[in-house]
C-alpha positions in Angstrom: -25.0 -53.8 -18.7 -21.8 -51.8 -17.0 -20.3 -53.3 -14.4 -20.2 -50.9 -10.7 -16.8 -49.5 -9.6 -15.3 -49.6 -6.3 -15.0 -46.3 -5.0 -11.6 -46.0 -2.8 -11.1 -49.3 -2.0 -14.3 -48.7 0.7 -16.6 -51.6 -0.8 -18.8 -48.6 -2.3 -19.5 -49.1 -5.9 -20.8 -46.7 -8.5 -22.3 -47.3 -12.2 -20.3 -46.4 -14.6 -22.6 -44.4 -16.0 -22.2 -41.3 -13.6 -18.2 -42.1 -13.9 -18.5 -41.5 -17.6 -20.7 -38.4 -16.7 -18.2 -37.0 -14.8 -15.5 -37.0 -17.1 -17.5 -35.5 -19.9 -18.3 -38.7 -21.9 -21.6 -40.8 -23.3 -21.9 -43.9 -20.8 -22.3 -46.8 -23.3 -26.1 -47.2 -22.3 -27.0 -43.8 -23.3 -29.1 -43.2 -26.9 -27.0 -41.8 -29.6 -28.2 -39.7 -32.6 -29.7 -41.3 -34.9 -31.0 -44.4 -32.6 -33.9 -45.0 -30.5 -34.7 -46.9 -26.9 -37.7 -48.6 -26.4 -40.3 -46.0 -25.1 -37.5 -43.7 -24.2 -35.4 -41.8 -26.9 -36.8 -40.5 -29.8 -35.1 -41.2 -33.2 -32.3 -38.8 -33.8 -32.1 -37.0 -30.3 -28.3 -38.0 -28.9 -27.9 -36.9 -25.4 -26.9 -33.4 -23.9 -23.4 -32.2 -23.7 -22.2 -32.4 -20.2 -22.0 -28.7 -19.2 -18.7 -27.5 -16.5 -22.4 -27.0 -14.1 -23.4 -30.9 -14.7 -19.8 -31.8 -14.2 -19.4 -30.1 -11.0 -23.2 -31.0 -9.8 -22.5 -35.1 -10.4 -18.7 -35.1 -8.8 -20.1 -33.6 -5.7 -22.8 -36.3 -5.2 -19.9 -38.7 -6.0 -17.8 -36.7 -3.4 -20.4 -37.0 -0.8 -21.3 -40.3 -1.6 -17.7 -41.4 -1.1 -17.6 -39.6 2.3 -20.4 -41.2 3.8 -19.8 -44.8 2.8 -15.8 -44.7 3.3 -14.0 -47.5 5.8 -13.5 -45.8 9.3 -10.2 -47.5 9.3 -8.9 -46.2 6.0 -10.6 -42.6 5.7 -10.3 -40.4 2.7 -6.9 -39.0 2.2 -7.7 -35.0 2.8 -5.0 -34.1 0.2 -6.8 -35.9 -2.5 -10.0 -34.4 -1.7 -8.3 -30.9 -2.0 -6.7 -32.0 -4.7 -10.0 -33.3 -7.0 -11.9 -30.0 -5.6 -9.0 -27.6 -7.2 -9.3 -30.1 -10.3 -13.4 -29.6 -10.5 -13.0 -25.4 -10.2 -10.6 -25.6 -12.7 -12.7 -27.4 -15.2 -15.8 -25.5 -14.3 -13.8 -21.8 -14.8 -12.1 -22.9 -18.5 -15.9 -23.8 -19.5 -17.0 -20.7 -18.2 -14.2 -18.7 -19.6 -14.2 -20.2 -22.9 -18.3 -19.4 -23.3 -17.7 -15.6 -22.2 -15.1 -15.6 -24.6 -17.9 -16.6 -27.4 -20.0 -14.1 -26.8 -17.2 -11.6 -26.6 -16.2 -12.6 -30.2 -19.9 -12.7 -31.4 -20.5 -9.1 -30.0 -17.0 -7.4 -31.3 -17.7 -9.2 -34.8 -21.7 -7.5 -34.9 -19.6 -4.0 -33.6 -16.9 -4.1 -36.8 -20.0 -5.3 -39.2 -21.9 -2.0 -37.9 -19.1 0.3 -38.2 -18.1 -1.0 -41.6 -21.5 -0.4 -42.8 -20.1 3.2 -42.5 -18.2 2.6 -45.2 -20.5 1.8 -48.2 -20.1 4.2 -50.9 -16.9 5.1 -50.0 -13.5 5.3 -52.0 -10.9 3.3 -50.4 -7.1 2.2 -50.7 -6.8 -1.6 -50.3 -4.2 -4.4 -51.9 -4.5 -4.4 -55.6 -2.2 -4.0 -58.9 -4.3 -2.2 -61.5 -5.1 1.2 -61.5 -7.4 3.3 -64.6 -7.2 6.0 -66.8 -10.2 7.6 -67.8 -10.5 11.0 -69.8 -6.5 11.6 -68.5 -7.0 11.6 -65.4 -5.6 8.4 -63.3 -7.5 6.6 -60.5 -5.4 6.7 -56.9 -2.9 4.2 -55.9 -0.4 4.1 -53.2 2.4 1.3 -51.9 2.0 -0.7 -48.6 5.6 -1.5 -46.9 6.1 -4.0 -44.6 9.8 -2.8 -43.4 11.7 1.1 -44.4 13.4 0.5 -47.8 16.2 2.6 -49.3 15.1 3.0 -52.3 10.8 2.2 -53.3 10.1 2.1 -57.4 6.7 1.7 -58.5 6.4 0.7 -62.3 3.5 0.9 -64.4 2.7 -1.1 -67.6 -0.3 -1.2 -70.2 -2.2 -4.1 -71.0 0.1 -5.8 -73.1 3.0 -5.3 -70.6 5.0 -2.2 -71.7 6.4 0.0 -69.0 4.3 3.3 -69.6 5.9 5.4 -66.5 8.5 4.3 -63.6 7.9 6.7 -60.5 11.3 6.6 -58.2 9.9 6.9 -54.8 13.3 7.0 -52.9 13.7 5.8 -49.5 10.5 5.0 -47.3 9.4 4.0 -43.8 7.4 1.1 -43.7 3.6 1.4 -43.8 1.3 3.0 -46.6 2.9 5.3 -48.9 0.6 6.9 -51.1 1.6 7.9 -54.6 0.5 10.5 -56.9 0.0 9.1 -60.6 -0.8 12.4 -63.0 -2.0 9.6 -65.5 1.2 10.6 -68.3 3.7 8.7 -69.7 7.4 8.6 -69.5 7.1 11.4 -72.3 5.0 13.4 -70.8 2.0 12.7 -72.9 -1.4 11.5 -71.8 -2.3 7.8 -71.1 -5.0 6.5 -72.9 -8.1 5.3 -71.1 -7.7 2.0 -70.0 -6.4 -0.4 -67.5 -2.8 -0.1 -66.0 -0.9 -3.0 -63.8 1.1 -1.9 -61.1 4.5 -3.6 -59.5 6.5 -2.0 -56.5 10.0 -2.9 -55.7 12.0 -1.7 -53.3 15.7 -2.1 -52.1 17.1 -3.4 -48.3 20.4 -4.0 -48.1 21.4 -3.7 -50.9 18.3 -6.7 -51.4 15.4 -6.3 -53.4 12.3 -6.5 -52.1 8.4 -6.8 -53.1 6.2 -4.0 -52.0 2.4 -4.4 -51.8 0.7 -2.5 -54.5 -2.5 -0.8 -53.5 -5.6 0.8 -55.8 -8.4 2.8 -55.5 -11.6 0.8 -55.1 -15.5 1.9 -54.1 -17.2 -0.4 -50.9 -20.3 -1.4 -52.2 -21.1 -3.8 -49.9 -20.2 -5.7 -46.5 -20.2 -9.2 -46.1 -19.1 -11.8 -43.6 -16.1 -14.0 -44.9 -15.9 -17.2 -44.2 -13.8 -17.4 -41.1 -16.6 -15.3 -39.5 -14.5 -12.0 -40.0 -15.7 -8.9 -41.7 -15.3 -8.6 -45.4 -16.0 -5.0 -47.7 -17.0 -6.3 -51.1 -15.2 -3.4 -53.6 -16.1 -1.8 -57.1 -13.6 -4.2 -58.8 -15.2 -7.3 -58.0 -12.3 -8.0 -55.0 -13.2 -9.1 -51.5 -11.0 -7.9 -49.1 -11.0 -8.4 -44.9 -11.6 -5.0 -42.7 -8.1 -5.6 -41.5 -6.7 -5.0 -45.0 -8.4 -1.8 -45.7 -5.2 0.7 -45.9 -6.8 4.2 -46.2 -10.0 6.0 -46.7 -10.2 9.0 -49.2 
């Protein structure tokens, strides 16, 4: 059993329950998950959260509760009163800011799943470092830059890592760059079918710097990732998130 506050030095009292209701927490007496009351709570149920409605709803009773029972002599100060109503609007607007916020998120994240359904079947441009050769002809590939470089290089090796062409880019603004690979070597002859690797480097400063390599890949699928954002699920077997996706072709 909880013993009663004094409200304002008035000789009113008040349980603690509806204190702890009003600032958002169990009062020791109520039925948690997983336990059970005597013909009350069922095994399991724990009590509702305190919504910013409850909250506001219980401090008013207090409110008017404290008004009606408070010492002639020593009335309520007015400025606290103010003061614990501002508090009370503020609470109640964050909760009801923070659940339109929710549904905003829920609804833009069902808008970006629908639109990326669009993109299923399509050839796309996203981070990756191998690019193939099949029948001469080379997949597409391109070069993502995060600031300008002077000087951009994007090397290409065979499988057991022997430079098979060096393509000399020259100096690039930053974003996506993409990069024509006629699927030769450095001799001018064919490729053979196969996988390549891919490594950009560029130059600032005089510093080198790493470029991100991009590669062809098909969107077979769309899938939610798990923070809750939009994922295409590519040819290659790669995940990557909607925000990655560099180009279409």
């Amino acid at each position: 059993m909880t013993s009663p506050t004094t409200i304002n030095g008035s000789g009113t009292t008040m349980s603690q329950q509806v204190l702890d209701t009003m600032n958002g927490r169990p009062s020791a007496g109520s039925p948690v998950s997983g336990s059970s009351e005597s013909g009350s709570a069922s095994a399991g149920t724990g009590p509702s959260p305190t919504t910013g409605k409850d909250l506001q709803n219980t401090f008013l009773t207090l409110l008017v509760t404290q008004m009606k029972n408070q010492d002639p002599t020593n009335p309520m100060d007015s400025s606290q009163m103010t003061s614990q109503l501002a508090q009370i609007n503020t609470v109640t607007g964050v909760s009801q800011l923070n659940t339109s916020l929710t549904s905003l998120a829920t609804q833009l994240n069902a808008g970006q799943s629908a639109q990326a359904a669009h993109l299923i079947g399509q050839k796309v441009l996203a981070p990756g470092d191998s690019v193939a050769v099949s029948h001469g002809a080379a997949e597409k590939i391109g070069v993502k830059l995060a600031n300008a470089v002077s000087d951009l290089q994007l090397t290409i090796k065979d499988a057991t890592g022997k430079i098979v062409r060096t393509l000399d880019l020259g100096a690039q603004k930053a974003g996506t760059i993409p990069v024509s690979w006629d699927g030769k070597d450095v001799a001018g002859a064919p490729a053979p079918d196969g996988k390549y690797t891919l490594m950009a480097t560029g130059t600032i400063n005089g510093q080198q710097a790493t470029a991100t390599t991009l590669a062809e890949g098909k969107v077979t699928s769309v899938v939610q990732q798990s923070d809750g954002s939009t994922g295409l699920t590519l040819s290659n077997g790669s995940t990557i998130g909607l925000s990655n996706l560099s180009q279409i072709l």
